[in-house]
VEXDOKOL-854499 format. One record per atom (N, C-alpha, C): residue in three letters; y negated, x, z negated. Coordinates in steps of 0.2 Angstrom, whole numbers, plus 5000, padded with zeros to 4 digits. Example, Ala and Ser with C-alpha at 12.3 -4.5 7.8 and 13.67 -1.06 7.14 Angstrom:
2
ALA502850664961 ALA502250624961 ALA501650664961 SER501150644965 SER500550684964 SER500050644961 
***
This chain:
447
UNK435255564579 UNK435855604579 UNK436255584585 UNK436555644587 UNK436855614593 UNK437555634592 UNK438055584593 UNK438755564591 UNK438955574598 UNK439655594600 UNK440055574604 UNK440855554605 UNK441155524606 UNK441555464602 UNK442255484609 UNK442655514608 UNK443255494611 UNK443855474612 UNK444055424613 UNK444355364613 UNK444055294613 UNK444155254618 UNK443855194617 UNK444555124613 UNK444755144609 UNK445355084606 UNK445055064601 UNK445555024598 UNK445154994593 UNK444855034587 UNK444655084584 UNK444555114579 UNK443755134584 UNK443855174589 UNK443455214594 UNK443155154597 UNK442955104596 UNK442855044602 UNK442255014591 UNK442755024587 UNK442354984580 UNK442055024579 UNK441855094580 UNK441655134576 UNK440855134582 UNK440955144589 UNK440455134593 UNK439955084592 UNK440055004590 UNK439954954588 UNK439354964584 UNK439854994577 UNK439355014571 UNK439055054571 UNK439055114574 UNK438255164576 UNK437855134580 UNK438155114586 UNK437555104591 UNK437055044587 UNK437255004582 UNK436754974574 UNK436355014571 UNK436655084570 UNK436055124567 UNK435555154570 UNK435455154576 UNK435155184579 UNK435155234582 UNK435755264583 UNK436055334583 UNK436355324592 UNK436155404593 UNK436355424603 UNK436855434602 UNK437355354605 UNK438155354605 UNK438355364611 UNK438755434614 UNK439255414620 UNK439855414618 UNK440155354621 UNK440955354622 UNK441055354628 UNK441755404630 UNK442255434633 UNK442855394634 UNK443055374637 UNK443755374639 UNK444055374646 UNK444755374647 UNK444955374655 UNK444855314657 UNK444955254653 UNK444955184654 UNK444555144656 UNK444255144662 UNK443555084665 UNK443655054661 UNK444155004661 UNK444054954659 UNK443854924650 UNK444154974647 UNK444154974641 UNK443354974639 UNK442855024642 UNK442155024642 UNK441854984645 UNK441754934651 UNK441454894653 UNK441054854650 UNK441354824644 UNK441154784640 UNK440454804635 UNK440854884634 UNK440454894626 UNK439854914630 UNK439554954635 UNK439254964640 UNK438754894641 UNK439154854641 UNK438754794644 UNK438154764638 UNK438454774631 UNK438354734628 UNK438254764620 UNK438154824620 UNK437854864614 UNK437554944615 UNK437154944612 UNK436454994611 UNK436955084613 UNK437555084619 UNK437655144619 UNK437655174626 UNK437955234626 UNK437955254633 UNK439055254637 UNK439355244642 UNK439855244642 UNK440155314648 UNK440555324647 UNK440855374650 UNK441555374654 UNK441555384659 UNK442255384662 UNK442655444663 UNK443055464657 UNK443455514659 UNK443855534656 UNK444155614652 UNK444855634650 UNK444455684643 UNK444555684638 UNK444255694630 UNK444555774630 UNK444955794635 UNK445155854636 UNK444855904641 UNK444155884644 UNK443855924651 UNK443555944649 UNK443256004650 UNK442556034648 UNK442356004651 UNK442355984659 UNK441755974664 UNK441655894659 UNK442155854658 UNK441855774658 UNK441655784652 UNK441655824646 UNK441255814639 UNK440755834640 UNK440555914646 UNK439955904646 UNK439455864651 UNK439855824652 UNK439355764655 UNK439355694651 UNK439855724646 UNK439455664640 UNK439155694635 UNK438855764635 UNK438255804634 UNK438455824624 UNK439055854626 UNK439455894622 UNK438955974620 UNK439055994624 UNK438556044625 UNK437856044622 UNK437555984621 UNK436755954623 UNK436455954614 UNK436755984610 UNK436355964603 UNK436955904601 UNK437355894600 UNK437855864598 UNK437955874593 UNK437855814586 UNK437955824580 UNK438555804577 UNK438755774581 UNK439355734578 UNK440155724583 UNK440655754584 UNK441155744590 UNK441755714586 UNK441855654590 UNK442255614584 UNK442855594589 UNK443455624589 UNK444155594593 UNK444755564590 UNK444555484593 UNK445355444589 UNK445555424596 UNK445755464600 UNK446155424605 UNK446855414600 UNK447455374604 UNK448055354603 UNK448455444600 UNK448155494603 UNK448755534603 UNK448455604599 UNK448755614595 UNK448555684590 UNK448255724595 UNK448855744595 UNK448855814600 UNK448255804603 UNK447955764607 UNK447255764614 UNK446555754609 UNK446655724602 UNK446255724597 UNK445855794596 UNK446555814591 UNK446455904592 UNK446355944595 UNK446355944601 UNK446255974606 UNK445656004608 UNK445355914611 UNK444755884612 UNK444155914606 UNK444355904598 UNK443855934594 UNK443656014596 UNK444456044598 UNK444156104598 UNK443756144606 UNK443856104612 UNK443556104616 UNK442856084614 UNK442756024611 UNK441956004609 UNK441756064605 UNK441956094600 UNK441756154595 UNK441456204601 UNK441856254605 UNK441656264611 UNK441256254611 UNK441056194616 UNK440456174619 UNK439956184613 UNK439956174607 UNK439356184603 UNK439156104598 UNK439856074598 UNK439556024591 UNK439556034587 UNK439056014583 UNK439156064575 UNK439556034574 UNK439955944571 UNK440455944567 UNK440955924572 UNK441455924569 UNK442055894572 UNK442755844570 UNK442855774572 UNK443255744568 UNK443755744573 UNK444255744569 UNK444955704573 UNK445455664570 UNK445855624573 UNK446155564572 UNK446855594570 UNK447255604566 UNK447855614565 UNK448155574563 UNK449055594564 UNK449655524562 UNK450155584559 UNK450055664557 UNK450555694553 UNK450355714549 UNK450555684541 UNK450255684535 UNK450255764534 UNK450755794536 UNK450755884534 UNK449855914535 UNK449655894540 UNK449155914542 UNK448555914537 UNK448555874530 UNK448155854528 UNK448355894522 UNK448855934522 UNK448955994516 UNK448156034514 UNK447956054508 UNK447556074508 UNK447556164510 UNK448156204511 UNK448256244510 UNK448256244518 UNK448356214524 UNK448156204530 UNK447556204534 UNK446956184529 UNK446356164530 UNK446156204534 UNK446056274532 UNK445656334534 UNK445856364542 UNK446456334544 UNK446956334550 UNK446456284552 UNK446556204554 UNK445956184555 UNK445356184560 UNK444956214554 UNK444356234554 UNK444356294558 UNK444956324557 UNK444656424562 UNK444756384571 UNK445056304572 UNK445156284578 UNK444856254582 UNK444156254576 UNK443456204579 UNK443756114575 UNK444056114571 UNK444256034569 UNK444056024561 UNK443356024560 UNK443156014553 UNK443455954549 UNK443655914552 UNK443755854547 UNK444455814551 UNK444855794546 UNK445555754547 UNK445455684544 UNK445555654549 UNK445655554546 UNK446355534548 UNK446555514542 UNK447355474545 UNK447155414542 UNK447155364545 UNK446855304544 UNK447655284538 UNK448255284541 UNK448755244538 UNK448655264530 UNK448755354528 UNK448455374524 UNK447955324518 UNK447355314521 UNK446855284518 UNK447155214516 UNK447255184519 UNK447555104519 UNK448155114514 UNK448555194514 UNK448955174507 UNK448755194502 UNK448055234502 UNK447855244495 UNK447555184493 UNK446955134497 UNK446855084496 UNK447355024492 UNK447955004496 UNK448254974493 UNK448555014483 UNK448755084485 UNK448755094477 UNK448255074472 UNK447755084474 UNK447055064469 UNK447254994468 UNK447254934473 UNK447254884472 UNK447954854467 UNK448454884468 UNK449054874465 UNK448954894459 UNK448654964455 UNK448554984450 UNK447854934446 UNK447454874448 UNK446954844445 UNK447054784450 UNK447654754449 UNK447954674454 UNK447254624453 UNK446854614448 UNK446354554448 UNK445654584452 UNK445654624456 UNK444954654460 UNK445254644466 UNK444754634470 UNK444854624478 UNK444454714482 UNK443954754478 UNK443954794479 UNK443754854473 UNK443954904472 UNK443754954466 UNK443455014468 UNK442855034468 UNK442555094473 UNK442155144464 UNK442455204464 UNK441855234459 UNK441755284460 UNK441255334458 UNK440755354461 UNK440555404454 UNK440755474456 UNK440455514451 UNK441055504444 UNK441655524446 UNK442255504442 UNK442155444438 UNK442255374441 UNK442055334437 UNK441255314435 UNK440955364433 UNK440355344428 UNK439855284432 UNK440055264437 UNK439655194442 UNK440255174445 UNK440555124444 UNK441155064448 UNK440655004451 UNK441154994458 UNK440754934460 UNK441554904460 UNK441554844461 UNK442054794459 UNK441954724463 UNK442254714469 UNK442554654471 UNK442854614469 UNK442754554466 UNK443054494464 UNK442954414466 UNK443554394467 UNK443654314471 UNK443554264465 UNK442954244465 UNK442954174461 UNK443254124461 UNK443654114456 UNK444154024457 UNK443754004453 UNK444053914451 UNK443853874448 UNK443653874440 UNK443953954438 UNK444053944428 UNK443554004427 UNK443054044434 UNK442754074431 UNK442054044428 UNK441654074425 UNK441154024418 UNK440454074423 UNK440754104429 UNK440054114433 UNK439454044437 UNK440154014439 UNK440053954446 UNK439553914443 UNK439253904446 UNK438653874446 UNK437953894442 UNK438153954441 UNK437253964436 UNK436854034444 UNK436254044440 UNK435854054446 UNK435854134443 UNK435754204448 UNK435954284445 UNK435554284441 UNK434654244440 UNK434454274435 UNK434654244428 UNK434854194428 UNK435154154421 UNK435554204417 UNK436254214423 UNK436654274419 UNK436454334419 UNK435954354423 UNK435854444423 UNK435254444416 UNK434854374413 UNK434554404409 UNK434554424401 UNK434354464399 UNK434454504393 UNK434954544393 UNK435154564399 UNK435854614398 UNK435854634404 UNK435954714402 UNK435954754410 UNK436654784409 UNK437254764407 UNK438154784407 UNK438254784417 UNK437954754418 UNK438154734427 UNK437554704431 UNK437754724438 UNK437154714444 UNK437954674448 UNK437354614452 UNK437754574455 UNK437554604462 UNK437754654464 UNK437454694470 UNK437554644477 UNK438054614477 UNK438154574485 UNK438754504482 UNK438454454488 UNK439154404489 UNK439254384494 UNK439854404493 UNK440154374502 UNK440554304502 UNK440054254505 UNK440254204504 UNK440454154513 UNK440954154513 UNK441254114518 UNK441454174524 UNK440854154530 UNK440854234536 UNK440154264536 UNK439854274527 UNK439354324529 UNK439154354523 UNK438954424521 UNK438854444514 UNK438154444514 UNK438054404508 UNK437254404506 UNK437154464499 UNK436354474503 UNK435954544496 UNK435654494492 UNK435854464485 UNK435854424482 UNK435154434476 UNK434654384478 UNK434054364472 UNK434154334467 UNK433654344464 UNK433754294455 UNK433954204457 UNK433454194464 UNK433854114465 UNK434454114466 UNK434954154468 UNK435454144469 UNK435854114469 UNK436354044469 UNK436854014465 UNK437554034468 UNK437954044462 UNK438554064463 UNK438754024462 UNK439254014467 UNK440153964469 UNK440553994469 UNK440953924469 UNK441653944468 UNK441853974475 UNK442554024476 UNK442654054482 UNK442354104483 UNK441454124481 UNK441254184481 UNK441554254480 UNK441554304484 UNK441754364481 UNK441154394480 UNK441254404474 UNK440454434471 UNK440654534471 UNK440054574471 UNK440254654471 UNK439854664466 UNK440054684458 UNK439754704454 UNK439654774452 UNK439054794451 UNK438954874451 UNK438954904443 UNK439354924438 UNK439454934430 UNK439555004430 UNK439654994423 UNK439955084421 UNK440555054417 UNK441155094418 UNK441755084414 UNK441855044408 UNK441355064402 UNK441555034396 UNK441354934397 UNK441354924403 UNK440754834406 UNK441454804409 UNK442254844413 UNK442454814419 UNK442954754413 UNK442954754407 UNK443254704407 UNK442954644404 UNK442454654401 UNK441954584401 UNK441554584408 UNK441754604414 UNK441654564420 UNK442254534422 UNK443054544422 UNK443554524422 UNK443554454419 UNK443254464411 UNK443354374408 UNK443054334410 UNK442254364410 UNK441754314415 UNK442054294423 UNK442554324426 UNK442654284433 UNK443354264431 UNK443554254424 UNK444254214423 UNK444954254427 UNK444654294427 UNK445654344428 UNK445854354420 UNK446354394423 UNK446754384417 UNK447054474419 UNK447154504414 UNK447454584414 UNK448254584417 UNK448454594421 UNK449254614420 UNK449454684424 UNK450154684424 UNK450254744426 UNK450954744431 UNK450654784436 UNK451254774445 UNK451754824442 UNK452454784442 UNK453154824441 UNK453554844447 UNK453554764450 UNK454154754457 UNK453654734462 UNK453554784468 UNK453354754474 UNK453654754481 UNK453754714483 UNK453954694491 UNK453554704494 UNK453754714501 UNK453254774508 UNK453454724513 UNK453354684518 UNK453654674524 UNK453154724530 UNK453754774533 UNK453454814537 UNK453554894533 UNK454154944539 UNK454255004537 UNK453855044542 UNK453255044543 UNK452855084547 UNK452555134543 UNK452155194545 UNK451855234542 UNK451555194534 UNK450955184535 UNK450855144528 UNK451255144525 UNK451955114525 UNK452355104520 UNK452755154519 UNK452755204522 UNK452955264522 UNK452855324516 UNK452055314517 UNK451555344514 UNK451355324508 UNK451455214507 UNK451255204501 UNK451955214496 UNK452555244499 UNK453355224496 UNK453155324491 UNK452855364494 UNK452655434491 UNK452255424487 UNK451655404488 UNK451255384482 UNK451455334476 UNK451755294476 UNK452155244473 UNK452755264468 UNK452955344469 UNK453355354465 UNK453355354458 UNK453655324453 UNK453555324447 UNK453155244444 UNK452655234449 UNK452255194445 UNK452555124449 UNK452855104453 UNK453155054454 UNK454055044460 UNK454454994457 UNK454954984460 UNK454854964468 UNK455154984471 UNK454754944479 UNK455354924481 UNK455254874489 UNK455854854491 UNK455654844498 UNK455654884503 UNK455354874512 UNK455854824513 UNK455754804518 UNK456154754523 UNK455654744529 UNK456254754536 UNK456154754541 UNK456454744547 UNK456354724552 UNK456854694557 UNK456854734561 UNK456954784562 UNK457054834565 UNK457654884563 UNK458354874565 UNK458654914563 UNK458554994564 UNK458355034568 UNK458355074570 UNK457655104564 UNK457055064563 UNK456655074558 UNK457055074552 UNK457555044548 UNK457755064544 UNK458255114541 UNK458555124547 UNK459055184548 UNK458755264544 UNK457955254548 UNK457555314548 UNK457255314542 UNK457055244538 UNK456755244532 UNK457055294527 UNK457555294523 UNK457855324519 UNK457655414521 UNK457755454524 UNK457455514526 UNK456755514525 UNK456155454530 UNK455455454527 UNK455355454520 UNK455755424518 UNK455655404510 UNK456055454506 UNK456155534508 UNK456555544504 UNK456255564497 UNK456455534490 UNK456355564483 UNK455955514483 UNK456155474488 UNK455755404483 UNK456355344480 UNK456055284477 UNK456555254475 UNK456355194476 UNK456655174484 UNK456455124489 UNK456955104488 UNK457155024490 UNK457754984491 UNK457454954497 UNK457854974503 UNK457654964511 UNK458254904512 UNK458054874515 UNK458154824519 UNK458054794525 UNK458554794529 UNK458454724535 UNK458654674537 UNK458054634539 UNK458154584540 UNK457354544541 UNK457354514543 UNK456454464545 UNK456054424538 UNK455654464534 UNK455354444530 UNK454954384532 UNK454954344536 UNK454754264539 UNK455254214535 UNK455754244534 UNK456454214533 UNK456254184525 UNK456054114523 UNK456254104515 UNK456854124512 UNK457254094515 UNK457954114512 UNK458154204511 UNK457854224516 UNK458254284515 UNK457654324509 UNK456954294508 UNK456354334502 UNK456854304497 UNK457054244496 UNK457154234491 UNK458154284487 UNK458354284493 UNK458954304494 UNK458754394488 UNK458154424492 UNK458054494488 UNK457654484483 UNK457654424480 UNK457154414475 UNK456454414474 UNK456154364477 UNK455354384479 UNK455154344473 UNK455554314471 UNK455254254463 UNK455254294458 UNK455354394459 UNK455454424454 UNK454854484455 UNK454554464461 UNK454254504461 UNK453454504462 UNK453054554458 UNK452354564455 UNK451854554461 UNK452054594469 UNK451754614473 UNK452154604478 UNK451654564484 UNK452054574490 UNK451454594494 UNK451554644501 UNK451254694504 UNK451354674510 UNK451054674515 UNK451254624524 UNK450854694528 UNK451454724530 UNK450854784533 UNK451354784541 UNK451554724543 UNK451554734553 UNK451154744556 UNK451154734561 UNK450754764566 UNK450254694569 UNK450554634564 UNK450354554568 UNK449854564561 UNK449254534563 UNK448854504557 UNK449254444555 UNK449254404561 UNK449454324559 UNK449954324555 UNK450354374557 UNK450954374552 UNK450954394544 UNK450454424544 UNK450654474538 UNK450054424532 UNK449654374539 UNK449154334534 UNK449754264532 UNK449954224534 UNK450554194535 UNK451154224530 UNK451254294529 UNK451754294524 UNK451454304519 UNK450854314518 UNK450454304511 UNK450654234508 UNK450454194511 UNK450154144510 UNK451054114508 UNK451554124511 UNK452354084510 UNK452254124500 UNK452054194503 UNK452454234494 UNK451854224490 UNK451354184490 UNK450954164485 UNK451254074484 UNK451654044488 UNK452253994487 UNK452654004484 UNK452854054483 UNK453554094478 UNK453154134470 UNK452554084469 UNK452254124464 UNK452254204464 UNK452054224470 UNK451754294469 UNK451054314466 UNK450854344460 UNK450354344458 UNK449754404462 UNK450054474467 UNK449454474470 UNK449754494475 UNK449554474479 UNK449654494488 UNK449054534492 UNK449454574495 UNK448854604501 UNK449454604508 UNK448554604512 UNK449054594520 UNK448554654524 UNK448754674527 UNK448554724533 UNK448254664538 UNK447454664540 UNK447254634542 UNK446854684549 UNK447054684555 UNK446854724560 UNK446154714565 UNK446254644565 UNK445954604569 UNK445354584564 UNK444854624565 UNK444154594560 UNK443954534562 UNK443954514566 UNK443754464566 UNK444254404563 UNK444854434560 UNK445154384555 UNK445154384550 UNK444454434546 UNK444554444539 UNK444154394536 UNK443554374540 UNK443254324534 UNK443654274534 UNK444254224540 UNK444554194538 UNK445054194532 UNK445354274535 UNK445954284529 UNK445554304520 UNK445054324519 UNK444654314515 UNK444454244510 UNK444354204515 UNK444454124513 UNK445054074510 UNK445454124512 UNK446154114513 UNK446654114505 UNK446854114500 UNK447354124494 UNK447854194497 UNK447654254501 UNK448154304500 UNK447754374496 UNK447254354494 UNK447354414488 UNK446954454491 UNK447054524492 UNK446654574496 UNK446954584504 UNK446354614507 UNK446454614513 UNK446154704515 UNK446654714520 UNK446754804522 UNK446454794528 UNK446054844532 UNK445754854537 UNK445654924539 UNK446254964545 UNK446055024544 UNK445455054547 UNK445355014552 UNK444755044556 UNK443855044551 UNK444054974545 UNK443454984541 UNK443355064536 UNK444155064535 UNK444355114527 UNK444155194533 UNK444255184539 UNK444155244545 UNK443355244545 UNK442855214546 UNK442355174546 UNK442055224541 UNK442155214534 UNK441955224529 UNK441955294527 UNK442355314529 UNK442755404529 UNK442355454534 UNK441955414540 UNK441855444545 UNK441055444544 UNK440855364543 UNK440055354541 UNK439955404534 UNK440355434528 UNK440155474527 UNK440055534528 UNK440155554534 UNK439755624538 UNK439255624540 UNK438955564541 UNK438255554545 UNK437955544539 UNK437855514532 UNK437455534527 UNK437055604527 UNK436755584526 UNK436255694525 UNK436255704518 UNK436655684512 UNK436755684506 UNK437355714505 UNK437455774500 UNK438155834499 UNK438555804501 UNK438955804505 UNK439655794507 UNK440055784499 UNK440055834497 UNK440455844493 UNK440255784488 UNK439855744489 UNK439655694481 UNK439555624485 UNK439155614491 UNK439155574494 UNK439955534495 UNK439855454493 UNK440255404495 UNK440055364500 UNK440355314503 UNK440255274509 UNK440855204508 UNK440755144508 UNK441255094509 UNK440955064513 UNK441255034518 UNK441154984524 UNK441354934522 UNK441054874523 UNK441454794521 UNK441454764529 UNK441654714528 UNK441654674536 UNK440754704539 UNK440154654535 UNK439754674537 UNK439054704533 UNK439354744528 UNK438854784524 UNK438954844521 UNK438554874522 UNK438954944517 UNK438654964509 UNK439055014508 UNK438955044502 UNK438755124501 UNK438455134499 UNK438455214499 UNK437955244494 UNK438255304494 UNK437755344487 UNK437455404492 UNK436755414487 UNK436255434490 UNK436155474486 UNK435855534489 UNK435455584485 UNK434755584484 UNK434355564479 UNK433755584479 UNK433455644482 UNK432955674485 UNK432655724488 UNK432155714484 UNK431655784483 UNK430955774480 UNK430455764483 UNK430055714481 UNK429555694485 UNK429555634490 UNK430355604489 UNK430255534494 UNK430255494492 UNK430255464496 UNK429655394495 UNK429955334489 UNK430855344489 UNK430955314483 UNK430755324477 UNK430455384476 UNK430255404468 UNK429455384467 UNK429155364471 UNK428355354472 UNK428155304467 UNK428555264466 UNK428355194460 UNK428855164456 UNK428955114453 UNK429455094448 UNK429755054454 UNK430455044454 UNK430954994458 UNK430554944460 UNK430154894455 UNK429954844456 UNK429454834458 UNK429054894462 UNK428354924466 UNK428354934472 UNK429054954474 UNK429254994482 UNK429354934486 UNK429254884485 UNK429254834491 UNK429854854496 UNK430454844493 UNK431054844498 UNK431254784501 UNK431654814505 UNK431954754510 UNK432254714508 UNK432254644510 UNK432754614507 UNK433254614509 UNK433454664514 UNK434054684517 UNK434454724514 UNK434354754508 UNK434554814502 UNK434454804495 UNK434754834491 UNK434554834484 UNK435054874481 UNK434654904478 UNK434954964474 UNK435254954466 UNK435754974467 UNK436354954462 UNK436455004455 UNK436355044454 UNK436355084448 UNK436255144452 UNK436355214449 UNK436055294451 UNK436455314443 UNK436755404446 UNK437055444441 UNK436355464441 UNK436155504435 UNK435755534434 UNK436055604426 UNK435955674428 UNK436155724424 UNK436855694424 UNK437455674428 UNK437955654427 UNK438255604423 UNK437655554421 UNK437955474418 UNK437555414421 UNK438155364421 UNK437955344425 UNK437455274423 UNK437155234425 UNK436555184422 UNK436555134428 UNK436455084424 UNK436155024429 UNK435355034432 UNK435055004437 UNK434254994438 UNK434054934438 UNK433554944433 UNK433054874434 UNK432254874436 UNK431954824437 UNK431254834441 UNK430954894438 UNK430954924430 UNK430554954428 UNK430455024430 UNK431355044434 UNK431655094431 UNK431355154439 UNK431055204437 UNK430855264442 UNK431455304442 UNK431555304449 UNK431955354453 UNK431655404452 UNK431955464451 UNK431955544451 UNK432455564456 UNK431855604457 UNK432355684462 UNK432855704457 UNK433455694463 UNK434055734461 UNK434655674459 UNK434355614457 UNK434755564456 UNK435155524461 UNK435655514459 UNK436255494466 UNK436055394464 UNK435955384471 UNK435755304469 UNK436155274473 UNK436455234469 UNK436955174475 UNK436655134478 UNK436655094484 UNK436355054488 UNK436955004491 UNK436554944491 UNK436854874495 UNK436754874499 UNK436754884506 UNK436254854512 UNK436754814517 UNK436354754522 UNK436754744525 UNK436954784532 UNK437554764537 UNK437554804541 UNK437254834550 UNK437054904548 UNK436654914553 UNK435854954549 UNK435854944544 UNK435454964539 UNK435555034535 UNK435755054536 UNK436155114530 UNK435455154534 UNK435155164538 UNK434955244540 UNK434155234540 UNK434155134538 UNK433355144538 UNK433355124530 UNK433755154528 UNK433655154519 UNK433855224516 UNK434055264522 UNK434055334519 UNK433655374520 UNK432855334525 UNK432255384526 UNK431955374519 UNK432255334513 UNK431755324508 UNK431855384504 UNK432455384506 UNK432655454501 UNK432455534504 UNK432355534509 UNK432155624511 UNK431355624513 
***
């Protein structure tokens, strides 16, 4: 498949990263030498020096040329948009762009869009606030992904010391009961596709693959406990908290803070018909958390622009017994540390972007096909085809890799775990673990 990537920033610079893994004909584009030197140097792609807006320079990044995929997140909408509809033009079949105006994403807009050459819209800040509501609405999970309304959940969970997992080996607890698959764990800075010898530890975030009526006898078995988010604290009135203050209406009290006066002047207007208590002042400040009650509250949310910061104020308001924190983590390379870390969940928008865009590159219905990106593994549902190679023998026949393992499959719309015994059929949506860089040499099994 051949991809062409406009903008080399950090979204455009991760997202090049991760393809040029798959195997896939990556050009990136930008004005920026500098920005591309490196990726040029030192990953499986091609670079380009020029403006996401020329015909001439796109068809020298071979827009024109059989191009499956034109994907633009420069910094700026507008050259975004633009850019998708000049690449249309030229003859991409799809086209992505990078947005920052939530109106855009109206459904009753879409068909505008599309008549402009721009098939698909990603607003990253968007995603990272639905994210944060899922986790605010199921506080004892670190991730919650379902698949076919529910009827297959995969589930992220941080192992402490009282859970009754730590120390037994998967096939001890997985035997005589198929309620859950221990599809992956990510343990310290690496996620392992986890065997019967397997032992779990304390500190493991384990990804467990069930059906609905399972997630709370996985809950007891990793020692959480159920509760419920009332009051949450935000530090940081940027988009996301913009977004997550609209979503958030009815189902929780919230309270922004931020040191930016001119940021919260404008908040009140962003947020209007919500029921925000805006504040300013430097949520670094103890005195001043404790001044707006942070001992009173369920949830505190760190979404600046600084990782250090937001992993840092996790870490003060899990001192003020906060029971779940999430921090905005930018800088991937600080999430396996901030994962090691006691602040709860961790937000990445370039992965939640990542994971939005890697499912257009699937060859499975758009419309039913899922996709999650972790630091370094994915997730994703597949569609069985008739006649591949996954249907040829029983699970425990196909000699897979041990770089994958298949986690349950909808089948006639319910959903099922898989055991060694268990034959893939045509038509079946199968979920898969693999690590990453692997998604495209586990989708030849399927067509």
């Amino acid at each position: 498949m051949k991809i062409v990537i406009a903008g080399a920033g950090e979204v455009g610079s991760h997202l090049a990263k991760l393809l040029s893994r798959e195997e896939q004909d990556i050009v990136l584009i930008d004005r920026d030498p500098s920005k591309l030197s490196n990726l040029d140097a030192n990953y499986n792609l091609m670079t380009k020096v020029g403006s996401p807006t020329s015909f001439e320079d796109l068809r020298v990044a071979g827009v024109h040329d059989n191009c499956d995929l034109f994907i633009a997140v420069t910094p700026f909408e507008n050259t975004n948009l633009i850019s998708c509809e000049i690449a249309k033009k030229l003859g991409a079949r799809k086209t992505v762009a990078r947005i920052d105006n939530y109106e855009f994403l109206a459904q009753h807009n879409r068909e505008l869009f599309v008549s402009l050459g721009v098939d698909h819209l990603i607003y990253p800040e968007v995603l990272a606030a639905q994210e944060i509501c899922t986790s605010l609405g199921r506080p004892w999970v670190r991730n919650w992904f379902e698949l076919h309304d529910g009827e297959l959940i995969v589930i992220g969970v941080k192992l402490r010391e009282n859970a009754s997992l730590i120390g037994k080996r998967l096939r001890d607890i997985t035997y005589g009961q198929h309620h859950y698959h221990v599809s992956a764990i990510r343990r310290r800075h690496e996620t392992i596709i986890p065997r019967g010898d397997d032992e779990i530890w304390e500190g493991d975030i384990l990804y467990f693959t069930t059906t609905r009526d399972y997630v709370d006898e996985i809950r007891k078995i990793c020692g959480k406990r159920e509760y419920k988010i009332k009051n949450v604290m935000i530090m940081g009135g940027g988009r996301i908290a913009v977004r997550l203050a609209h979503m958030a209406r009815g189902k929780w009290n919230l309270t922004i803070i931020d040191d930016n006066m001119e940021t919260c002047r404008r908040l009140p207007e962003k947020c209007s018909g919500c029921d925000v208590n805006i504040i300013h002042g430097d949520a670094r400040n103890n005195e001043l958390l404790a001044e707006e009650g942070i001992s009173d509250m369920d949830a505190f949310v760190a979404l600046t622009d600084f990782s250090e910061t937001n992993i840092l104020a996790c870490l003060t308001a899990k001192e003020f017994q906060v029971s779940k924190t999430i921090a905005e983590v930018e800088n991937i390379q600080f999430i396996s540390e901030a994962e090691n870390l006691n602040i709860g969940t961790v937000i990445n928008k370039k992965l939640l972007a990542s994971s939005k865009i890697f499912q257009l590159l699937l060859d499975a219905d758009e419309s039913s096909s899922k996709f999650m990106a972790l630091a370094d593994a994915e997730v994703a549902e597949l569609e069985v085809r008739p006649g591949s190679k996954i249907t040829k023998a029983p699970v425990m026949d196909l000699k897979l890799s041990h770089e994958m393992t298949i986690a349950g499959l909808i089948r006639d719309g319910k959903g099922m775990l898989v055991e060694g015994r268990t034959r893939i059929q045509a038509g079946d949506h199968v979920v898969v673990f693999c690590l990453a860089g692997h998604i495209h040499k586990v989708e030849k099994l399927f067509v």
